[in-house]
C-alpha positions as CSV (number, residue, x, y, z in Angstrom):
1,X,50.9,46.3,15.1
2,X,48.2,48.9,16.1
3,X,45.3,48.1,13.9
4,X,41.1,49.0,14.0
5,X,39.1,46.8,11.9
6,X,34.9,48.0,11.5
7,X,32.1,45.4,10.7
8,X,28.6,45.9,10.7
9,X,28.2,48.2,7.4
10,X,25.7,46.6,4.7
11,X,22.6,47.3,3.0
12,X,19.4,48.2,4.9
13,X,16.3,49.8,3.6
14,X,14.9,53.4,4.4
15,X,14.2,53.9,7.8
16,X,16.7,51.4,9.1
17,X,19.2,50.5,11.4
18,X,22.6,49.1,11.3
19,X,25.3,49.1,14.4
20,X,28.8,49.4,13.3
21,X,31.9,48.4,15.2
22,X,35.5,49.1,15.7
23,X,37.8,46.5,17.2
24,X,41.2,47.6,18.1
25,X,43.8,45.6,18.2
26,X,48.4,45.9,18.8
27,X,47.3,48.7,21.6
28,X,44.7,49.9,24.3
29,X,42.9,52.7,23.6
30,X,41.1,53.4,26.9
31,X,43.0,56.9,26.7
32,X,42.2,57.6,23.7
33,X,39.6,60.4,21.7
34,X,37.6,57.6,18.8
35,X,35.4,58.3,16.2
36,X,33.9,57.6,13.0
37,X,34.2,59.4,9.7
38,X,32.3,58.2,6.5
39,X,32.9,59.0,2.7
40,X,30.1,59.2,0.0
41,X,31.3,58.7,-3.8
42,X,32.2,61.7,-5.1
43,X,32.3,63.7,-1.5
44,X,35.5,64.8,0.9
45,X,35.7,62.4,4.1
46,X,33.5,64.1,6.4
47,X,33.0,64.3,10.2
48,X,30.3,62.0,11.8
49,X,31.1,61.4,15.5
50,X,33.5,61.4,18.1
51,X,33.9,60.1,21.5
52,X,36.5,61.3,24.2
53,X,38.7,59.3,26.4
54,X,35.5,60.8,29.5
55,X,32.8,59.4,27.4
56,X,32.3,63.5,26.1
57,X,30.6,63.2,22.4
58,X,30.6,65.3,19.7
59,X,28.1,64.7,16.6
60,X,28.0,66.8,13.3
61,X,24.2,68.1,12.3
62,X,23.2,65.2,10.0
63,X,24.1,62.5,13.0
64,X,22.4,64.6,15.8
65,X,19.3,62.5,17.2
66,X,19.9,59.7,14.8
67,X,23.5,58.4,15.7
68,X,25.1,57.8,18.9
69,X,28.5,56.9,19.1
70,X,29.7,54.4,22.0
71,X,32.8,53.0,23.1
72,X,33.8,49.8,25.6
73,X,36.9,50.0,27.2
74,X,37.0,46.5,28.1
75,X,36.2,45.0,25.0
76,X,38.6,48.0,23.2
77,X,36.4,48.5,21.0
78,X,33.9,51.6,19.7
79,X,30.8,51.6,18.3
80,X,28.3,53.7,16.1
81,X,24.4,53.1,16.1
82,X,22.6,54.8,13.4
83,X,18.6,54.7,13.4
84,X,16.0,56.2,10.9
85,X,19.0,55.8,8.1
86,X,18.3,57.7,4.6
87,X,19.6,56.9,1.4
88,X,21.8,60.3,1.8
89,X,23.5,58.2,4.7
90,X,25.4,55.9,1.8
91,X,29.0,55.9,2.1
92,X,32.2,54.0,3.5
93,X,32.6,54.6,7.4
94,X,35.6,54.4,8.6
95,X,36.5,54.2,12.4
96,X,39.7,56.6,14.0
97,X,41.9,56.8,16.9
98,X,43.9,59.6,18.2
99,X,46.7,57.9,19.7
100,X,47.5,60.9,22.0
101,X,46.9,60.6,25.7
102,X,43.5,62.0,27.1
103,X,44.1,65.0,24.2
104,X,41.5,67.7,23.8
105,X,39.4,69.2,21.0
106,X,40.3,69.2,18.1
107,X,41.2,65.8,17.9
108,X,43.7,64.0,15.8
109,X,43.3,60.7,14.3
110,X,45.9,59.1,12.9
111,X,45.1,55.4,13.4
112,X,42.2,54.2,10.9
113,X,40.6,51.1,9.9
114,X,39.8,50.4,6.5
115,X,36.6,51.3,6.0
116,X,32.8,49.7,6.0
117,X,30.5,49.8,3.1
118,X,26.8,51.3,4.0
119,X,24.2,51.4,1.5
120,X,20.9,52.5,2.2
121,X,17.8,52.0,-0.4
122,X,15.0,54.1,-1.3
C-alpha cells in the first residue's frame, strides 16, 4: 500500500514558523516529482511547491522567499519549511507524489496524503 502521511501543521502566531513533513511509505519515491498543495475554507486546492526527482523547485508567488520545499531520499520523505507565516497562510496542506519516473513539468500527482491543519493567528 503506497501511502504519504504529513505532520507538523498546527497553530503558530504571526510571524511564525512551522516545518511540515511527508513520510512515504508501500514505495520509494527517490524518482519521483513531490510537492505540497494547501486548501483555505472556502478556496480551490491551490499550488504551493514542488520538488523534482534533481532537486529542481518550483514555488507559486505567495511561497517565493518564505517557503522552501525539501526532500530526503534516504529517509523517503519531503518536507516544507514556511517562515514569516500570515494569517492568509491558513489552510489544510496536503503533500503529493507523481508516481511517474523522473517525469517533467507539468507534474502529476496522484498519490496524496491526507492533509495537515495550519492555522495562523493575528
Amino acid at each position: 500500500q503506497v501511502q504519504l502521511v504529513e505532520s507538523g501543521g498546527g497553530l503558530v502566531q504571526a510571524g511564525g514558523s512551522l516545518r511540515l513533513s511527508c513520510a512515504a511509505s508501500g514505495r520509494t519515491f527517490s524518482d519521483s516529482a513531490l510537492g505540497w498543495f494547501r486548501q483555505a475554507p472556502g478556496q480551490e486546492r491551490e499550488f504551493v511547491a514542488a520538488i523534482a526527482w534533481t532537486g529542481g523547485r518550483i514555488y507559486t508567488e505567495f511561497a517565493k522567499g518564505r517557503f522552501t520545499i525539501s526532500r530526503d531520499n534516504a529517509e523517503n520523505t519531503h518536507y516544507l519549511d514556511m517562515d514569516n507565516l500570515k494569517p492568509e497562510d491558513t489552510a489544510v496542506y496536503y503533500c503529493a507524489a507523481d508516481s511517474s519516473w523522473r517525469s517533467n513539468y507539468p507534474f502529476k500527482f496522484d498519490v496524496w496524503g491526507q492533509g495537515t491543519q495550519v492555522t495562523v493567528s493575528s
